[in-house]
PAZADO-877676 format. One line per field, with one value per residue (C-alpha): residue in three letters; x, y, z. Coordinates in pm, 1 decimal. Layout:
<recs>
res <- [ALA  ...] .
xx <- [X  ...] .
yy <- [Y  ...] .
zz <- [Z  ...] .
</recs>
This chain:
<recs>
res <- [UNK  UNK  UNK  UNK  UNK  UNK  UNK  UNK  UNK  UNK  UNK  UNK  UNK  UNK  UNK  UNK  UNK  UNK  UNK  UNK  UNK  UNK  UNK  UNK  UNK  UNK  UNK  UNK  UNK  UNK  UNK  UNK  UNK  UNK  UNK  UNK  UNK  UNK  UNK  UNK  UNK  UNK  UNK  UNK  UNK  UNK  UNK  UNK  UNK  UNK  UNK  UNK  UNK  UNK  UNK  UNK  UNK  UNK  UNK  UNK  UNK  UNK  UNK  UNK  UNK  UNK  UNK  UNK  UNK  UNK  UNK  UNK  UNK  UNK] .
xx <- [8285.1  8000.9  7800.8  7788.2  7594.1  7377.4  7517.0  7476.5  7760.8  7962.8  8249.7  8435.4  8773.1  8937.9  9336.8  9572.5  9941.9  10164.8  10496.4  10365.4  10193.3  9801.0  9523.5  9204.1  8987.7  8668.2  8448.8  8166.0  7873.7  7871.2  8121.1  8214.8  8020.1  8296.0  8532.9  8854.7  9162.9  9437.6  9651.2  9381.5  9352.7  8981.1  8805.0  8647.2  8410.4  8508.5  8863.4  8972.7  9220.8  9298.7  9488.9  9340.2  9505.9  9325.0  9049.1  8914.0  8721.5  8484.8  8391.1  8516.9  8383.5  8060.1  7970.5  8291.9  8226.3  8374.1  8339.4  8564.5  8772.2  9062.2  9168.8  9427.0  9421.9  9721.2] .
yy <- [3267.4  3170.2  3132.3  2805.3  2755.2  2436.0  2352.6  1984.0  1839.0  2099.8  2072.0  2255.0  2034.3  2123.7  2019.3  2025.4  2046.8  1746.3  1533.6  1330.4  1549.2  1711.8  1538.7  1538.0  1722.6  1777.4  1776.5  2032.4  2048.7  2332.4  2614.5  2921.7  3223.7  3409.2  3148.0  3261.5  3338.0  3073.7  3202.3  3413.3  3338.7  3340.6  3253.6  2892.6  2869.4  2600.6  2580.4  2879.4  3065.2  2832.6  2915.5  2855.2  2559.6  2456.5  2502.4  2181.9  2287.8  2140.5  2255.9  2575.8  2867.8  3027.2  2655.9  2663.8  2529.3  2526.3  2173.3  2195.5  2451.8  2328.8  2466.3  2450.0  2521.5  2753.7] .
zz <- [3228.7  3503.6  3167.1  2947.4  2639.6  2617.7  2243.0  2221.3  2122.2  2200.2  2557.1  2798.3  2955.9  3209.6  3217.6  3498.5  3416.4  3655.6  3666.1  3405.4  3146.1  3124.0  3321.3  3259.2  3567.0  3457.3  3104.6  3096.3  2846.0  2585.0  2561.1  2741.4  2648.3  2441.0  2329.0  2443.4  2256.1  2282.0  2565.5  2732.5  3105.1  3252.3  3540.5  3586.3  3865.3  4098.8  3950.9  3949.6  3663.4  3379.9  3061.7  2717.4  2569.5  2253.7  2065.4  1802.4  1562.5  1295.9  930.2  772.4  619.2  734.2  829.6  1097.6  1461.3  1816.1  1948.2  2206.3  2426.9  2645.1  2938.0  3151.4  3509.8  3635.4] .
</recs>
């Protein structure tokens, strides 16, 4: 997941789970080459193993987009 493409528009955040819910860590530009499923674990470079956590959407059919994929760190 070293990989990111430059989609403008288009984000990576990274969530941390504590005592008083999810913060936010860290918002990177684009997406992760190879959206992963929800509940896949993968590798974040500088973070570590996160969790998939979400994925938002935008438009449907053949028009459908990613715009964002959240991840929790483990």
């Amino acid at each position: 997941m070293a990989n990111y493409t430059k989609d403008v528009g288009s984000k990576t955040t990274i969530w941390k789970d504590g005592s008083g819910g999810k913060t936010l860590v860290a918002t990177l530009p684009g997406l992760p080459c190879g959206v992963p499923k929800l509940g896949e674990v993968v590798y974040v470079p500088n973070f570590g193993k996160a969790e998939c956590s979400g994925i938002t959407q935008s438009g449907s059919g053949i028009n459908q987009t990613v715009d964002e994929v959240q991840l929790t760190i483990k």
